[in-house]
N, C-alpha and C positions, 0 to 999 in steps of 0.2 A: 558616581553611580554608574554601573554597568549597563549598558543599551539592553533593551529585550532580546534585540537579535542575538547579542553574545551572551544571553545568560539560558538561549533555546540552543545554541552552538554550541554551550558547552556539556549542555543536559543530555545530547545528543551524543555526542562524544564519550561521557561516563557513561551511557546505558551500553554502548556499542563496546566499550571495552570491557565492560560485562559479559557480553552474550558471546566473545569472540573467542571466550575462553575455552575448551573441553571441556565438554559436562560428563556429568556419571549415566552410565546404560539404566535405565530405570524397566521394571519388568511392567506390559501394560497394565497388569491390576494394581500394581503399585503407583500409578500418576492420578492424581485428583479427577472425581467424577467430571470434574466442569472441563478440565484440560481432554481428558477421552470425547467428550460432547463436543468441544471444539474443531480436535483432529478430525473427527467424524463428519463435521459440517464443512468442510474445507477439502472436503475429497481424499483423504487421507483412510488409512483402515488401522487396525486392531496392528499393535508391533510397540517395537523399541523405540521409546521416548528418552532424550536426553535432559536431565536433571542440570540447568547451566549454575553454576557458580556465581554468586551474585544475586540483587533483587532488584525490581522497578515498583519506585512506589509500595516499599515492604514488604513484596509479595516476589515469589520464588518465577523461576523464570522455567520454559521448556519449550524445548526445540524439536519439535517434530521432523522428517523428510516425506512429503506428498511428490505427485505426479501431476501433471495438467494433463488436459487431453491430448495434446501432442508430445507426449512423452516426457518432457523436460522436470527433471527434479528441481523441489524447491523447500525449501524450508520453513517451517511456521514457526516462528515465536509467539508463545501462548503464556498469560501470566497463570498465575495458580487458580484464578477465579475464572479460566478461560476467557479472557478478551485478547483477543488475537491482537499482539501489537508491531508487527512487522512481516513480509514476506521477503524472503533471501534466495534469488537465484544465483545458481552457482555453476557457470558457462563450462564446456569440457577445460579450456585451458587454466582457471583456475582450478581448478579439482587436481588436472594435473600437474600443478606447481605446488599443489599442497601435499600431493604422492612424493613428489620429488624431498621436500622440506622434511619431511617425516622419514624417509628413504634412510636422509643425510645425519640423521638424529642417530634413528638405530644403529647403522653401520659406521657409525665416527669410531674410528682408529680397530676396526672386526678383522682380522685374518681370517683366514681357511686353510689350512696349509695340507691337512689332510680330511677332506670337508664328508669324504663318505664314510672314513672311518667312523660311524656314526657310534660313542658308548656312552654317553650320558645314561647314567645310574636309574634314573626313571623309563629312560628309552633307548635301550641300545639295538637300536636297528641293523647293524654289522651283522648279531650276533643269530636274527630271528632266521629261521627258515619256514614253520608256519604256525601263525594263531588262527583255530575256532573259537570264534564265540557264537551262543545262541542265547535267545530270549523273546520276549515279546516288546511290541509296542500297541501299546493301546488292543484291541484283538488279533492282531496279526501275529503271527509267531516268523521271526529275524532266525537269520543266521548268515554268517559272514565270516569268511575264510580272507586271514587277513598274509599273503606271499610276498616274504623278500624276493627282490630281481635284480641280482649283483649284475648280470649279464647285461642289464640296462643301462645305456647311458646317456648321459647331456647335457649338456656343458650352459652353463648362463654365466653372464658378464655380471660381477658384479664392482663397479667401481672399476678399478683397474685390476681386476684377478677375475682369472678365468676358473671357474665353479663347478666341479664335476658332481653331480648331483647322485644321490643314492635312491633307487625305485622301490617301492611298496605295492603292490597290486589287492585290492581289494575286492569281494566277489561278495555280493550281499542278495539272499534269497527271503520272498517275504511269501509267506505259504507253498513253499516250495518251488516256487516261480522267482528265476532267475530277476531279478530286479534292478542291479545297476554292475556295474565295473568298472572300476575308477583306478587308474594309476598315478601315483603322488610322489612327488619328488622331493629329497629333503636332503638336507647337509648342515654340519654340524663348524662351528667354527673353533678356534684353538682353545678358546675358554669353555666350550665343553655344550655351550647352547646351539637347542635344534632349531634350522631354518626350513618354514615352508614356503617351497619354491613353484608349486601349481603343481594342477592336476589335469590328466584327459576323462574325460567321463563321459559311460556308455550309457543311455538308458533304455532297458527292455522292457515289452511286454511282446507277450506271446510266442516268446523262443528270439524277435528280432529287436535291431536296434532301432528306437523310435525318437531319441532326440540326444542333446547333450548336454544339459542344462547346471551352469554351476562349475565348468569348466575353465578353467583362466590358466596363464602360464605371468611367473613376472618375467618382466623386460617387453611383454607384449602388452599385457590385459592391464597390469599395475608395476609402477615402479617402485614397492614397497612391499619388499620381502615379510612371509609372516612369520612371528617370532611362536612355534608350536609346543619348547618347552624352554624355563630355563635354566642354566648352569647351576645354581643354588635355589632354588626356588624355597622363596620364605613366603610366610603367612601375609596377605594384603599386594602381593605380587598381579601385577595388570598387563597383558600385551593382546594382541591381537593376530590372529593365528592365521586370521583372512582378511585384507583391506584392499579389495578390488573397485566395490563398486556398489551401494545401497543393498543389491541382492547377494550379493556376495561380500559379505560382511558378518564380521566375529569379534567378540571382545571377551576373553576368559580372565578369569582372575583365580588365585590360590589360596582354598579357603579350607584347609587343614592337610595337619603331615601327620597325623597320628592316627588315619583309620583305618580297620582290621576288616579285610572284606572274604569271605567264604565261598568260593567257587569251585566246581567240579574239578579243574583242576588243581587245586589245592586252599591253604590257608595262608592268606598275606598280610603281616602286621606292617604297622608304620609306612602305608599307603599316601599317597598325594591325590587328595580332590580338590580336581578342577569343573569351578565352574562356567558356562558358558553360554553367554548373552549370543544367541541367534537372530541372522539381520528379518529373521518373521515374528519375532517378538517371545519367544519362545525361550524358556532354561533347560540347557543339559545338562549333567553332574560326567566327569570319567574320573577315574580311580585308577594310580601310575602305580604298580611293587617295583620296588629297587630288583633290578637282575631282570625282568622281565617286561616292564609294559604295561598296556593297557591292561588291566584284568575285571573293571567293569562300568557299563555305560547304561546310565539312565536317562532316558530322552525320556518327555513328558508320557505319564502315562505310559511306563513301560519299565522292565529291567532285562539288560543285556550281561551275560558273564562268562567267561573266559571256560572254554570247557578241557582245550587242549593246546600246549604250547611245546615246540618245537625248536630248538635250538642247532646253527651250522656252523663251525670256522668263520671267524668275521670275515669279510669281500674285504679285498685290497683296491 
């Protein structure tokens, strides 16, 4: 007969290889009342709850990320009935050996060999020289002047290949008021998927810059390049387009190739929506046309659509 000690040793051990697995992004209104009541009572707020794989005790498992008062992230595991059954601190240097892990997954055996030539059929960035789109979110009314910057360059290490990155400048105005400007770096590998490699980000109000919030480079900020589209993208397709850091965190997935979307600049059939788990708990939808791009972006409480698209000589 097995001692108590080894049969709490080993109960321990199954629950933990449970929880250790990647769970599914769950959108807040979709996690159980009791599990929202528990994040809430644990100093935690309103956002992305992870749905883990596995149960304790028959009941579904979820892993929240909270804050302490001195900053340090931690993790709650909450069953489905909200009884909070474990707290997970996760020190920088494990965070960063699990960047690294994850790093080594996606890029096992990736070339670049001409990494700005950027044409992937959903997103051929080579080819852009400029998108308008306008719309609203929530009252506000958007508009965003989206500029290729071949003249740009920057080179990131990735593994043993040096990475010359392709620039995108983005100009986003919200009532007419200059609002952000962000420059994003991206590069495509020989199989035809888009890497994003960071961004610099302005934030404005009143004509100046006032902060830069959301800004990361990798090889500095994360050692895990984001995957922002990919080479074949089929239905139930998952990566992650930002994986910096709790705020800086994305998780989209591909959840139809067959929508027809109507925008001022024209009519696009057999469209790519992507959906997209934001690290404040929040859904996006954008909408990729073959030959073109983005052509529309619904953040909550809003629609954004492609009004004019411009096309140059792909950048070498």
């Amino acid at each position: 007969m097995k001692s108590v000690t080894t049969v709490i040793a080993l109960s321990i051990c199954v629950f933990a290889a449970c929880i250790c697995v990647a769970g599914q992004p769950m959108k807040w209104e979709e996690i159980p009342d009791a599990v929202r009541k528990a994040v809430l009572a644990h100093g935690g707020t309103a956002g992305t709850v992870d749905k883990e794989n596995g149960t304790k005790d028959g009941k579904a498992i979820y892993e929240a990320q909270v804050k302490d008062k001195d900053g340090n992230v931690k993790d709650l595991v909450i069953l489905e009935d909200g009884k909070l059954v474990e707290v997970k601190t996760d020190d920088a240097a494990d965070r960063a050996q699990e960047q690294v892990d994850r790093a080594k997954k996606i890029l096992a055996g990736v070339k670049f060999s001409h990494p700005r030539e950027i044409n992937n059929q959903y997103l051929p960035l080579a080819s852009l020289k400029q998108d308008v789109l306008e719309g609203n979110e929530g009252s506000k009314k958007v508009r965003i002047t989206r500029i290729a910057k071949p003249e740009v360059r920057r080179t990131f290490k990735i593994g043993n290949q040096a990475v010359e990155a392709f620039a995108v400048e983005d100009r986003e105005w919200e009532n007419g008021a200059l609002a952000e400007v962000a420059l994003d770096f991206f590069a495509q590998d020989d199989n035809g998927t888009v890497y994003y490699l960071g961004e610099e980000v302005d934030e404005y109000a009143d004509g100046k810059i006032v902060g830069h919030e959301g800004s990361w480079m990798f090889g500095k900020d994360t050692q895990v390049p984001g995957v922002l589209f990919p080479a074949k993208p089929t239905i139930g397709d998952k990566f992650k387009s930002e994986d910096v850091s709790p705020e800086i965190n994305e998780t989209d997935e591909v959840v139809s190739l067959t929508e027809t979307v109507t925008a001022p600049a024209g009519t696009y059939k057999n469209c790519v929506k992507i959906k997209e788990h934001l690290a404040d708990g929040t859904t996006e939808y954008k909408y990729f046309a073959k030959g073109v791009g983005v052509v529309r972006e619904v953040p909550p409480d809003g629609n954004v659509l492609l009004i004019t698209h411009q096309t140059m000589k792909a950048a070498k």
